[in-house]
N, CA, C and O atoms as a GROMACS GRO file, in nm:
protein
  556
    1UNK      N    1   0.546   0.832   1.485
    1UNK     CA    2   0.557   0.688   1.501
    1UNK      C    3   0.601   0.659   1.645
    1UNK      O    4   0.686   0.728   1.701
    2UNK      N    5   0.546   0.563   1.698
    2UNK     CA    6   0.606   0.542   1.837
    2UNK      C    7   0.715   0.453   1.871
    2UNK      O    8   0.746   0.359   1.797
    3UNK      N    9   0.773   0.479   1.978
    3UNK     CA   10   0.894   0.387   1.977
    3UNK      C   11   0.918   0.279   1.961
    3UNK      O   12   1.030   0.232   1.943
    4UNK      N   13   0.770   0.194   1.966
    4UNK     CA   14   0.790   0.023   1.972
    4UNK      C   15   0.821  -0.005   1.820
    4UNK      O   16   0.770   0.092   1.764
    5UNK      N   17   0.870  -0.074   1.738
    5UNK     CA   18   0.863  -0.112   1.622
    5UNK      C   19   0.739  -0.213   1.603
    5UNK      O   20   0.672  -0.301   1.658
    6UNK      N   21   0.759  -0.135   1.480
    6UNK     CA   22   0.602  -0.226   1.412
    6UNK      C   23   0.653  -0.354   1.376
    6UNK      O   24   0.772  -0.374   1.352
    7UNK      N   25   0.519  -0.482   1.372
    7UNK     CA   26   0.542  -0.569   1.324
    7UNK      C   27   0.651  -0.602   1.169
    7UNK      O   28   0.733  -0.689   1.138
    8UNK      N   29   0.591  -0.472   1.102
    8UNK     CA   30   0.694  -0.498   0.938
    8UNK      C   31   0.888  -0.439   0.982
    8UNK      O   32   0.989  -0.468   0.918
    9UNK      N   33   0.881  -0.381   1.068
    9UNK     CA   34   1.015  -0.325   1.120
    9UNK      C   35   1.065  -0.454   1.142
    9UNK      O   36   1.156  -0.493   1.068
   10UNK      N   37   1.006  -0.552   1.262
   10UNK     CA   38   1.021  -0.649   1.292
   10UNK      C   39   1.079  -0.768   1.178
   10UNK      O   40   1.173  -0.847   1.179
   11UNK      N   41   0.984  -0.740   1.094
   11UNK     CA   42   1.005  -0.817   0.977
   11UNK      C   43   1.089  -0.792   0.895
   11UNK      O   44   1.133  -0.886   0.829
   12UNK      N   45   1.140  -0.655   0.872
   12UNK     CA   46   1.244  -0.635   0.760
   12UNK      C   47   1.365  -0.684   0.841
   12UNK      O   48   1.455  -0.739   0.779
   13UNK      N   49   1.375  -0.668   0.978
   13UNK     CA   50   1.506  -0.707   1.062
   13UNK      C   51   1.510  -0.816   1.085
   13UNK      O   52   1.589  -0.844   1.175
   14UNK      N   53   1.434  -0.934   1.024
   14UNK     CA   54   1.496  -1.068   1.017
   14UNK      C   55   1.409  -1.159   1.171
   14UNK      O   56   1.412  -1.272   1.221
   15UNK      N   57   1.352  -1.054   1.191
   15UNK     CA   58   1.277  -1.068   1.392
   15UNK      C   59   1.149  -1.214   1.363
   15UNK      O   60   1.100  -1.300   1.436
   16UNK      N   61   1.139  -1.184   1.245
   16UNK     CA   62   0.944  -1.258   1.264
   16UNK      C   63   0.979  -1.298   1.114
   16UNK      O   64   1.000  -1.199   1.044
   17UNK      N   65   0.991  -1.415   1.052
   17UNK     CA   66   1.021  -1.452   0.950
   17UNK      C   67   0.881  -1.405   0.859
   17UNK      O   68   0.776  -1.366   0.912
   18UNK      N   69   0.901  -1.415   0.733
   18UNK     CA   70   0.786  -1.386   0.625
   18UNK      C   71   0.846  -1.456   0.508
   18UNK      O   72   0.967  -1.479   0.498
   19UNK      N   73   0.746  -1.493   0.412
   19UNK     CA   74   0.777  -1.530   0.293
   19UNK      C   75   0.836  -1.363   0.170
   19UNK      O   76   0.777  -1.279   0.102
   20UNK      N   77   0.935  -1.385   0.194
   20UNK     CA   78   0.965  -1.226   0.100
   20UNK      C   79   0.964  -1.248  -0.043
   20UNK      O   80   1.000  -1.354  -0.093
   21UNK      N   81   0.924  -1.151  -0.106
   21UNK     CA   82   0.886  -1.120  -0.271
   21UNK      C   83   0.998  -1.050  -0.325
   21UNK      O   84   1.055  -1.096  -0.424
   22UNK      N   85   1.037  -0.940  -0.270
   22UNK     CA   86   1.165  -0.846  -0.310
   22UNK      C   87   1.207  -0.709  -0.198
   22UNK      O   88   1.139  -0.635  -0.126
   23UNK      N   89   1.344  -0.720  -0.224
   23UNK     CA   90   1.397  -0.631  -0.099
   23UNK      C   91   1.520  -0.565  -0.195
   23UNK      O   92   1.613  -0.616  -0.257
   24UNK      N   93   1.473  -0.429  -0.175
   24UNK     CA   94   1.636  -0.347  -0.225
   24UNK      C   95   1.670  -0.249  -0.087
   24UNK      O   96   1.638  -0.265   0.031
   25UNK      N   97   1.728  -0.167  -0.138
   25UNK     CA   98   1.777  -0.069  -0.010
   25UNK      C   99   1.655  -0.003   0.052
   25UNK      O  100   1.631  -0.025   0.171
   26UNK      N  101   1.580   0.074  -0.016
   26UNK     CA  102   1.444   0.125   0.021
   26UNK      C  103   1.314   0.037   0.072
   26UNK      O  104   1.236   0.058   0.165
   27UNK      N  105   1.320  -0.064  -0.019
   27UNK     CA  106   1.182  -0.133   0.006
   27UNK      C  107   1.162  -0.283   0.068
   27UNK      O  108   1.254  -0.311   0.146
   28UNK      N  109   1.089  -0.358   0.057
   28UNK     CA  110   1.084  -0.439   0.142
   28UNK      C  111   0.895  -0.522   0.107
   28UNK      O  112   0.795  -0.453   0.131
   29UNK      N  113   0.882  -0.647   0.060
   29UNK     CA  114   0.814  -0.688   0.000
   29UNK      C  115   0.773  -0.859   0.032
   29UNK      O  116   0.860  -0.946   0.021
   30UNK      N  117   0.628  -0.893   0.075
   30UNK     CA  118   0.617  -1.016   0.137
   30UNK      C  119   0.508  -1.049   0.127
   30UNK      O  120   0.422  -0.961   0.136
   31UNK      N  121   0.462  -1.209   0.102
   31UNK     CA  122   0.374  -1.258   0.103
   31UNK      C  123   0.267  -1.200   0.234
   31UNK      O  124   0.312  -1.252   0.336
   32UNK      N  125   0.174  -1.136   0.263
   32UNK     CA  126   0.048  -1.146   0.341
   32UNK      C  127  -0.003  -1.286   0.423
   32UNK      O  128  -0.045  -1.384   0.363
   33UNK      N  129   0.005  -1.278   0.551
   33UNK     CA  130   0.012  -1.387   0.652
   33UNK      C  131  -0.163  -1.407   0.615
   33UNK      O  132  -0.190  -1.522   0.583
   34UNK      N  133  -0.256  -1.330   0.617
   34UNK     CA  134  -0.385  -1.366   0.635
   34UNK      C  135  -0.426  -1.251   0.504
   34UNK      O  136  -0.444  -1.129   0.511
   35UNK      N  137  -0.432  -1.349   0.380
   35UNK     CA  138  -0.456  -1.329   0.277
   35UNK      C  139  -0.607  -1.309   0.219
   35UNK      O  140  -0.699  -1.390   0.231
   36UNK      N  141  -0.614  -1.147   0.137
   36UNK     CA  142  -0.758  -1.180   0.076
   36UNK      C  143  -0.780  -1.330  -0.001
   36UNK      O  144  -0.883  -1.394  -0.019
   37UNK      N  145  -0.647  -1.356  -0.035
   37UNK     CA  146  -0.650  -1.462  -0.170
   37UNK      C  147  -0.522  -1.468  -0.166
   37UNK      O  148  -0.441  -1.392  -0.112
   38UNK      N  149  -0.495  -1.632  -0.270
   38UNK     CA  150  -0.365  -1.631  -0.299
   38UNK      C  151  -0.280  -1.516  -0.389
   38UNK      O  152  -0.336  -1.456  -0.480
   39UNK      N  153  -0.154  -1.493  -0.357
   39UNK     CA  154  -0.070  -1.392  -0.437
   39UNK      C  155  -0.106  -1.252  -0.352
   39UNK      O  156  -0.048  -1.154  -0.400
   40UNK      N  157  -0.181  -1.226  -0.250
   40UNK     CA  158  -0.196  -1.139  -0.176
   40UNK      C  159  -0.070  -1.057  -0.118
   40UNK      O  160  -0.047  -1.092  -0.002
   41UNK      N  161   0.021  -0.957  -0.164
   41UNK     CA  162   0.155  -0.928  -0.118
   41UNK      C  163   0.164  -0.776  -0.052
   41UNK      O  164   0.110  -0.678  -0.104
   42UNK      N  165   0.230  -0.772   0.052
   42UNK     CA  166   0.241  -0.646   0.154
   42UNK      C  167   0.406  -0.586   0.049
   42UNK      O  168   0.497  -0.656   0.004
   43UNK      N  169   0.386  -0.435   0.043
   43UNK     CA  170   0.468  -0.382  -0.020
   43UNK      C  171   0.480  -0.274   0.066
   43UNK      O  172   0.390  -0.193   0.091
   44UNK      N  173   0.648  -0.274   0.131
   44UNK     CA  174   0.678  -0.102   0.246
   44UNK      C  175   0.821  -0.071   0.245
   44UNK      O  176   0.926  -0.135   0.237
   45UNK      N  177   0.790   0.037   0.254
   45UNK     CA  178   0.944   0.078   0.291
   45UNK      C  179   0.982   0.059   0.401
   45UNK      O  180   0.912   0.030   0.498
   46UNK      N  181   1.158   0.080   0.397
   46UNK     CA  182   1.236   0.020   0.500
   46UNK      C  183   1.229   0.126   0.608
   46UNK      O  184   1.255   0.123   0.729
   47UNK      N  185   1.188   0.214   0.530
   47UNK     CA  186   1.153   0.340   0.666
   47UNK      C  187   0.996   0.359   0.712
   47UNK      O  188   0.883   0.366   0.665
   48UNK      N  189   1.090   0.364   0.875
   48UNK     CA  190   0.975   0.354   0.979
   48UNK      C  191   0.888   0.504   0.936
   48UNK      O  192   0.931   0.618   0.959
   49UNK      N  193   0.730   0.461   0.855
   49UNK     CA  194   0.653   0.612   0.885
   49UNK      C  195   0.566   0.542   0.884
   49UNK      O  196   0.571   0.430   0.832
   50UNK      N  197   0.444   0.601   0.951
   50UNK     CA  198   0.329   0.578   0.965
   50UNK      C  199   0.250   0.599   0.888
   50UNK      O  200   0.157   0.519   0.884
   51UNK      N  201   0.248   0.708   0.795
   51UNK     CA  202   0.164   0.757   0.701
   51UNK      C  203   0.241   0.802   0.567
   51UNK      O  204   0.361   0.829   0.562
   52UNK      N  205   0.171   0.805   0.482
   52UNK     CA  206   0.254   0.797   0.318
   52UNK      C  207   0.306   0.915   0.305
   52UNK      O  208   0.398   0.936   0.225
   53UNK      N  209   0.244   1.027   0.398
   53UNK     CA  210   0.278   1.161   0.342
   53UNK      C  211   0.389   1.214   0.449
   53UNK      O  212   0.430   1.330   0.444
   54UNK      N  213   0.428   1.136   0.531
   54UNK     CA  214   0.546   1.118   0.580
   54UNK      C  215   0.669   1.030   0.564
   54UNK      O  216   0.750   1.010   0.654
   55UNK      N  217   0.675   0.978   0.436
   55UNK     CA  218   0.760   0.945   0.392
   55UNK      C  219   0.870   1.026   0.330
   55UNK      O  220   0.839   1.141   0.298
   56UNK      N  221   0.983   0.989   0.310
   56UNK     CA  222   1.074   1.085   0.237
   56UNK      C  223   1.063   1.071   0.081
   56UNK      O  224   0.992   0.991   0.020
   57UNK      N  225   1.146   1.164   0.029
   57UNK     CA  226   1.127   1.136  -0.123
   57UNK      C  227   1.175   1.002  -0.168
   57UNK      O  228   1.111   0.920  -0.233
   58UNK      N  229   1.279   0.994  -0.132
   58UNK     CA  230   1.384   0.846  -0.160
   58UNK      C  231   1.282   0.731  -0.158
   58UNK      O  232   1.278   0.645  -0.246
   59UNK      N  233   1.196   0.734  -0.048
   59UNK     CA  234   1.136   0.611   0.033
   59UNK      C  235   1.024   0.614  -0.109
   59UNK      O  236   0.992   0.518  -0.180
   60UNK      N  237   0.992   0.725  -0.118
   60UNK     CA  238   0.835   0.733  -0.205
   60UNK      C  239   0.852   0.700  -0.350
   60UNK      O  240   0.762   0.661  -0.424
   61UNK      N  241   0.988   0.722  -0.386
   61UNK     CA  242   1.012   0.712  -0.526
   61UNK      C  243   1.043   0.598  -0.527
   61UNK      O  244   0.964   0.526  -0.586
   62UNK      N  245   1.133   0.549  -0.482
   62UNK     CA  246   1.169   0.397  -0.485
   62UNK      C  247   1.030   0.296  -0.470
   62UNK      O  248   1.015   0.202  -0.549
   63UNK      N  249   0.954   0.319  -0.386
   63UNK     CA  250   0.787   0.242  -0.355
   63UNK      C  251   0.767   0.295  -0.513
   63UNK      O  252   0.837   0.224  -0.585
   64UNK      N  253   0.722   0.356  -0.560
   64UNK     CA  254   0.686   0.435  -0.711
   64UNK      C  255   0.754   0.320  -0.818
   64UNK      O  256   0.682   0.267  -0.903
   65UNK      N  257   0.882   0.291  -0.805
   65UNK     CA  258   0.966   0.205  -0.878
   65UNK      C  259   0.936   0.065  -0.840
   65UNK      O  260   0.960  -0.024  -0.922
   66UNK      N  261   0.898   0.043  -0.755
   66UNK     CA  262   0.892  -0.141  -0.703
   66UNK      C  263   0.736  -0.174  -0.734
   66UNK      O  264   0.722  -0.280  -0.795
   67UNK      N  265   0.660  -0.129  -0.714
   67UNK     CA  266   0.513  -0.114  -0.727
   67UNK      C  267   0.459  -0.202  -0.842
   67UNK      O  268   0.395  -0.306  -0.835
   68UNK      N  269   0.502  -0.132  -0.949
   68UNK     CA  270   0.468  -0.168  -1.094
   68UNK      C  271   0.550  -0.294  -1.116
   68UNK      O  272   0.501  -0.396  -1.165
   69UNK      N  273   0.716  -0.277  -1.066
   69UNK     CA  274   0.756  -0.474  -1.115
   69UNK      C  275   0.679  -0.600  -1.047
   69UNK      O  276   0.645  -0.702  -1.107
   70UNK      N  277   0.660  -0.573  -0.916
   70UNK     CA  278   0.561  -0.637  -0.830
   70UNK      C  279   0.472  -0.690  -0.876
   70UNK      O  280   0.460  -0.810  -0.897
   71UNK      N  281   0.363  -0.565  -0.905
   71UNK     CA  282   0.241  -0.640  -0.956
   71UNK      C  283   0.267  -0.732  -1.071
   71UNK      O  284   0.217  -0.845  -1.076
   72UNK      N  285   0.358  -0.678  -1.178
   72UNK     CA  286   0.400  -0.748  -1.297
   72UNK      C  287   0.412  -0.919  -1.296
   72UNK      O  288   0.372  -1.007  -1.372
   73UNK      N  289   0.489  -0.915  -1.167
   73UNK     CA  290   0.529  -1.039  -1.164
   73UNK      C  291   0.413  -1.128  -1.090
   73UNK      O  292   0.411  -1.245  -1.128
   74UNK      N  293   0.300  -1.087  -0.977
   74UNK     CA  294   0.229  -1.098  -0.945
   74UNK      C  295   0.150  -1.206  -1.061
   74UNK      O  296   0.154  -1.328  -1.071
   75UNK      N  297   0.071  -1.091  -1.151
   75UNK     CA  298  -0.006  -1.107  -1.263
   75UNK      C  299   0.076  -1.258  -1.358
   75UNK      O  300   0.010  -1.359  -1.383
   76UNK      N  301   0.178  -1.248  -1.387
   76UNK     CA  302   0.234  -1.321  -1.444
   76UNK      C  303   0.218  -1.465  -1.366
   76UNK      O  304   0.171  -1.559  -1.430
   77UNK      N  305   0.250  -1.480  -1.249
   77UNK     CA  306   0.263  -1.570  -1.188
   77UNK      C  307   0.154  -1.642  -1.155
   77UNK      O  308   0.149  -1.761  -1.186
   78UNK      N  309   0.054  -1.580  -1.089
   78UNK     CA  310  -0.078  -1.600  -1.085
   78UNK      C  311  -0.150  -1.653  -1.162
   78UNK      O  312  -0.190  -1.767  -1.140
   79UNK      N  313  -0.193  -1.565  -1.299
   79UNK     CA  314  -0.273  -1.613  -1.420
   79UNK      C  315  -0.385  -1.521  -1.368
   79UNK      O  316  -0.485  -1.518  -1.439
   80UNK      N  317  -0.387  -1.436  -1.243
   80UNK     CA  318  -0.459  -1.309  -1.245
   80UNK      C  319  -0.488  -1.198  -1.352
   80UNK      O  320  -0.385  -1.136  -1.381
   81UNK      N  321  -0.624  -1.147  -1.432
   81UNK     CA  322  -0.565  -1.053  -1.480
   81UNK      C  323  -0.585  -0.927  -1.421
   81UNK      O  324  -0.555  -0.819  -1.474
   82UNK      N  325  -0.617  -0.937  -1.355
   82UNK     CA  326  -0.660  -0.728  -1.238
   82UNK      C  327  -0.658  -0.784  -1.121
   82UNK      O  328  -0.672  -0.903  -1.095
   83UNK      N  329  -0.633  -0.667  -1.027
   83UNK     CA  330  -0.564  -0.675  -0.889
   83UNK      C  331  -0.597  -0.503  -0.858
   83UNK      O  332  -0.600  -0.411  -0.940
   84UNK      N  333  -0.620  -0.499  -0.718
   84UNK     CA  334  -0.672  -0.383  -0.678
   84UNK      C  335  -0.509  -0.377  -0.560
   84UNK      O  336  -0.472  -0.466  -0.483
   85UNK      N  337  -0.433  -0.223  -0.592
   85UNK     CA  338  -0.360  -0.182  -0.458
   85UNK      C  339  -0.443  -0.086  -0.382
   85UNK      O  340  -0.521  -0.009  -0.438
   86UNK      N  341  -0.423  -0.092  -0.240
   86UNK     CA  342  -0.465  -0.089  -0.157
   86UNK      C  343  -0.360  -0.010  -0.048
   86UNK      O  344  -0.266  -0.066   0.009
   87UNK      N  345  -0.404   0.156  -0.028
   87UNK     CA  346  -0.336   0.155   0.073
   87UNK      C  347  -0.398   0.250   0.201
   87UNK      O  348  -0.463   0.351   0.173
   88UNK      N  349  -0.384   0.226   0.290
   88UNK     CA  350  -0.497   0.326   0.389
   88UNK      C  351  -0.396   0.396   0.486
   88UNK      O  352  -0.285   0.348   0.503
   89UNK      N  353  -0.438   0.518   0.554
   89UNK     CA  354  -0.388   0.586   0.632
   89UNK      C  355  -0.427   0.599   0.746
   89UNK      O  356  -0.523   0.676   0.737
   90UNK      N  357  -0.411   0.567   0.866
   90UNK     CA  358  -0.532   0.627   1.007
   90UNK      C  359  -0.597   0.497   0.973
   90UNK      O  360  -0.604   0.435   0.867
   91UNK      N  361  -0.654   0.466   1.126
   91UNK     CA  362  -0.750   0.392   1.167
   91UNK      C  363  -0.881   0.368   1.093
   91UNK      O  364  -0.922   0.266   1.037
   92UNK      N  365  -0.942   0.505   1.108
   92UNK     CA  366  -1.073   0.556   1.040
   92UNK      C  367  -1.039   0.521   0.912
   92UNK      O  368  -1.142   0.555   0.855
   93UNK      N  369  -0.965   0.476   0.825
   93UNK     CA  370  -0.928   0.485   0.686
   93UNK      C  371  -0.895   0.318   0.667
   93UNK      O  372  -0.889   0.277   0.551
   94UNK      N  373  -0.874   0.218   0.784
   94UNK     CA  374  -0.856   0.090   0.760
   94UNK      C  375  -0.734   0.052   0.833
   94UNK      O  376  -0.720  -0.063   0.876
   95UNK      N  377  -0.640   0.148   0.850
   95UNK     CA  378  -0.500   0.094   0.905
   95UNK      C  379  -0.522   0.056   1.027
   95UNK      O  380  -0.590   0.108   1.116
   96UNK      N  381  -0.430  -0.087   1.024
   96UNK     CA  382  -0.440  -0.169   1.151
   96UNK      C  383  -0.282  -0.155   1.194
   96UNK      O  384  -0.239  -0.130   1.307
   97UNK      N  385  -0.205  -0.177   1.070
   97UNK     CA  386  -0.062  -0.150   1.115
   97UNK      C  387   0.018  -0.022   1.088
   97UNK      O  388   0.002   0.013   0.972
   98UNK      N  389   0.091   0.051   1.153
   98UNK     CA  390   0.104   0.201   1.141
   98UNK      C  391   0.258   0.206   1.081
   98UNK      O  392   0.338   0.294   1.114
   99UNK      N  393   0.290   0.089   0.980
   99UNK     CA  394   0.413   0.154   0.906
   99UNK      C  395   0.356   0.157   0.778
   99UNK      O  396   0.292   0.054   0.758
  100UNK      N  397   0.355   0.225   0.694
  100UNK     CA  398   0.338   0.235   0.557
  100UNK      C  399   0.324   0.115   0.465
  100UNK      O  400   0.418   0.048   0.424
  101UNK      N  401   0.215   0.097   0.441
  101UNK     CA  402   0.200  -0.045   0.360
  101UNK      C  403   0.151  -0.041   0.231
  101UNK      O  404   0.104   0.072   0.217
  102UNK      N  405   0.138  -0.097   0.141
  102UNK     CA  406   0.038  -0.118   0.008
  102UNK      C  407   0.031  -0.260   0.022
  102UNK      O  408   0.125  -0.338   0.039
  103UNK      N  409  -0.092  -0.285   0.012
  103UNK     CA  410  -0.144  -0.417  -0.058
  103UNK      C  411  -0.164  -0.416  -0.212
  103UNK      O  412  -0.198  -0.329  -0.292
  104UNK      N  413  -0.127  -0.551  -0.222
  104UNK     CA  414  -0.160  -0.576  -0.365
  104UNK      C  415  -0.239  -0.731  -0.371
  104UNK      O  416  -0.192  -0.841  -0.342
  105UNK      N  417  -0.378  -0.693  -0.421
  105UNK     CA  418  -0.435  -0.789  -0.408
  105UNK      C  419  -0.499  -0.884  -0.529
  105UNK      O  420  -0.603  -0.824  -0.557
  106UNK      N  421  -0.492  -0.969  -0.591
  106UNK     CA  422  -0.513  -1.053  -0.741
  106UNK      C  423  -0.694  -1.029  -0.743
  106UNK      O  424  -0.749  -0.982  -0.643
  107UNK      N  425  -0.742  -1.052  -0.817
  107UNK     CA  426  -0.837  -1.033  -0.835
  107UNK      C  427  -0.878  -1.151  -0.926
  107UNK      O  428  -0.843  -1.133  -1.042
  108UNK      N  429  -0.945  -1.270  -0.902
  108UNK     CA  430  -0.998  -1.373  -0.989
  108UNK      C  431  -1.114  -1.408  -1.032
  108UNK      O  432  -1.207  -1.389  -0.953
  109UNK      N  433  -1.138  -1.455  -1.134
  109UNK     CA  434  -1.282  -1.481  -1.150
  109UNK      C  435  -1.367  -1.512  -1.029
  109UNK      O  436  -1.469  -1.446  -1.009
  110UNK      N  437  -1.326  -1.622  -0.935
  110UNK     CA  438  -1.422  -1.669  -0.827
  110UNK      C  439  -1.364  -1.548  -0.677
  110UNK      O  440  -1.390  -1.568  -0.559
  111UNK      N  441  -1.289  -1.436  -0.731
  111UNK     CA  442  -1.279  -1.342  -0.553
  111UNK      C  443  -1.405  -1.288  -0.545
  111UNK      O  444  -1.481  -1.236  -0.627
  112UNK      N  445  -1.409  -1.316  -0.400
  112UNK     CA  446  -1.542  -1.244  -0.337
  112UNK      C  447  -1.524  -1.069  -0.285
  112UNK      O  448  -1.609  -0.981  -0.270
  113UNK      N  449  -1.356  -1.068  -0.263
  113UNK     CA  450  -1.359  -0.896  -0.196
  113UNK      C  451  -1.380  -0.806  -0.285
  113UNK      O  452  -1.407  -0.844  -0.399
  114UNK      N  453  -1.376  -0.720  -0.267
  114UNK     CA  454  -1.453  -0.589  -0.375
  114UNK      C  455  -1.433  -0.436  -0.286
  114UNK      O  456  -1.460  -0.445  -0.166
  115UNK      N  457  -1.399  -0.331  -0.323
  115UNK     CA  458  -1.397  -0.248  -0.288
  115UNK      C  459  -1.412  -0.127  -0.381
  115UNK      O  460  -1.333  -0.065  -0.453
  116UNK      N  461  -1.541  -0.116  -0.354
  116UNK     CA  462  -1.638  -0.017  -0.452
  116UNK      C  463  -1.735   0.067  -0.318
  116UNK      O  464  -1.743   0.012  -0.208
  117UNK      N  465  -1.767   0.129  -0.330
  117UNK     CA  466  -1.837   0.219  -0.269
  117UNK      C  467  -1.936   0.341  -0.306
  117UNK      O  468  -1.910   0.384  -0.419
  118UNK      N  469  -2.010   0.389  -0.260
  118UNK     CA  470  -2.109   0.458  -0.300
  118UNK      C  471  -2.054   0.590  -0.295
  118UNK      O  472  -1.972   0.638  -0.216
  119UNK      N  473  -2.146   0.669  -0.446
  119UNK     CA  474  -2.091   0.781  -0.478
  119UNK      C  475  -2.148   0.909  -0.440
  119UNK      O  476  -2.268   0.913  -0.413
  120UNK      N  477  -2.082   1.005  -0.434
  120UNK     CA  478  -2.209   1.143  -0.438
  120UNK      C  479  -2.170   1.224  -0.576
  120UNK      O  480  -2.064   1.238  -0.637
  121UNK      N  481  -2.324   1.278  -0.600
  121UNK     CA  482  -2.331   1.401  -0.651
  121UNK      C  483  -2.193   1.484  -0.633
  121UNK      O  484  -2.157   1.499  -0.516
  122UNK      N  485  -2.093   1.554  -0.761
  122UNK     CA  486  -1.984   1.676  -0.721
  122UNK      C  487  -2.084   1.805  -0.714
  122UNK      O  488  -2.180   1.819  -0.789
  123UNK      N  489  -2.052   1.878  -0.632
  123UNK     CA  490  -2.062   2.025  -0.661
  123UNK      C  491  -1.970   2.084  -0.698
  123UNK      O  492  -1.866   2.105  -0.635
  124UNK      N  493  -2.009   2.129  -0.848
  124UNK     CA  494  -1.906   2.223  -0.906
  124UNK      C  495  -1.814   2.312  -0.849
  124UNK      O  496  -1.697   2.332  -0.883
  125UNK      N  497  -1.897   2.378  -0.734
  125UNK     CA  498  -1.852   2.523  -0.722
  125UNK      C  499  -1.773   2.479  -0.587
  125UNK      O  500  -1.690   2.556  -0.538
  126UNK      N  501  -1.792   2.391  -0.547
  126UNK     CA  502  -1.740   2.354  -0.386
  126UNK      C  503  -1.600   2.253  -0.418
  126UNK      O  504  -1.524   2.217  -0.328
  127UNK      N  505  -1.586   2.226  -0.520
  127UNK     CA  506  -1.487   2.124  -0.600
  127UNK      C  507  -1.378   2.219  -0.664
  127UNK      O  508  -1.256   2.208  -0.647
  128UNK      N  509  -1.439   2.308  -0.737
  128UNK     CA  510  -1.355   2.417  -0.783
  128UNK      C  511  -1.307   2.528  -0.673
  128UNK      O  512  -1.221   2.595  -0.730
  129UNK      N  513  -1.322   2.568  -0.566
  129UNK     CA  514  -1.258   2.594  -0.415
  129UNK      C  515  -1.158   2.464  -0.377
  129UNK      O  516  -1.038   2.443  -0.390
  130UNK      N  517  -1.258   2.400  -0.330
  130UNK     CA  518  -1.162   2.254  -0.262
  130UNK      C  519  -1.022   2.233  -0.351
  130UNK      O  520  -0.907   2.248  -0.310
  131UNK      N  521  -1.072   2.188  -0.504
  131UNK     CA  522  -0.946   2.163  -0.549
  131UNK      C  523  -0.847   2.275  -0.608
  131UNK      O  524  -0.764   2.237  -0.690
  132UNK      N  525  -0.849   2.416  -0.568
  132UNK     CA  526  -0.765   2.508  -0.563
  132UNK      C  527  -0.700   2.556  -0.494
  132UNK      O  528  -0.608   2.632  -0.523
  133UNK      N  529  -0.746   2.510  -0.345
  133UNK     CA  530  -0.695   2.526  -0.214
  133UNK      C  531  -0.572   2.417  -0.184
  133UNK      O  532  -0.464   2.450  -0.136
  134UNK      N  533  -0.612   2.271  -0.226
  134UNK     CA  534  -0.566   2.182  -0.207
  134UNK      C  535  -0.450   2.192  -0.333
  134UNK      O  536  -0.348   2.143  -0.285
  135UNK      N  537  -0.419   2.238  -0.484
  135UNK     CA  538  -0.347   2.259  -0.538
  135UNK      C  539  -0.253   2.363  -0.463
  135UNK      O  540  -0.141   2.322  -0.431
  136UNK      N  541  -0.281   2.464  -0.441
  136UNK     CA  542  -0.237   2.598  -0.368
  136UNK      C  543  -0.124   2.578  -0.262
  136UNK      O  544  -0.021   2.644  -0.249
  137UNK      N  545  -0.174   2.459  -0.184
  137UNK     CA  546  -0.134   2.400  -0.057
  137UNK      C  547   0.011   2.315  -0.094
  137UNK      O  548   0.108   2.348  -0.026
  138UNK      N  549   0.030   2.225  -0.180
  138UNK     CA  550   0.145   2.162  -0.247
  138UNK      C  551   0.257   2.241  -0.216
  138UNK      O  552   0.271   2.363  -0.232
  139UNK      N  553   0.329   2.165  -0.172
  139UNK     CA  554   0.504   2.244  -0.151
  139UNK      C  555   0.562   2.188  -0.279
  139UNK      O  556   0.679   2.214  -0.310
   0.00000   0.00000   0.00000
């Protein structure tokens, strides 16, 4: 992560006001300035990482715990019934801002966004390597 603080750093420190959803010691939760849709909410931890798999356990479990009341209340509030989270890593992957984010986005009869994508063919045998290596690899 680089030294400047990110915009959400900014934001958890009171710097750049936001409409906030929920804040405990770990996390940190806010209405979306430029929304797919209404109820559109940014969900991060209070720790500065750039990427999810640099988070600590504390940070990841607690996001794990806030996640699900969120949307809950989301859905409730809304009259949404499905909502797509959303979270990207790297540039190439969508990230524009480099602290750890999830979107949570409502999903309504009249939303136009969608994020579906085209599939391939698995190869068995290249799947059964890949995902033994990648099990293997787990600390």
């Amino acid at each position: 992560m680089s030294e400047e603080k990110s915009i959400f750093t900014r934001i958890i420190e009171g710097e750049i006001p936001c409409f906030k959803i929920f804040e405990n010691e770990y996390v940190y939760s806010f209405l979306d300035i430029n929304p797919a849709c209404p109820g559109h909410v940014l969900v991060i931890p209070k720790e500065p990482a750039s990427y999810l798999h640099e988070l600590s356990p504390e940070s990841s479990s607690e996001l794990g715990k806030a996640l699900p009341r969120i949307c809950k209340s989301i859905i409730e509030i809304t009259g949404a019934s499905n909502y797509n989270i959303i979270q990207n890593n790297g540039s190439e992957a969508g990230q524009t801002v480099f602290h750890v984010h999830f979107h949570i986005i409502p999903k309504y009869p009249e939303s136009t966004h969608s994020f579906t994508w085209k599939t391939v063919k698995l190869d068995k045998k290249a799947a059964l390597e890949l995902s033994q290596k990648i099990s293997d690899n787990i600390e």
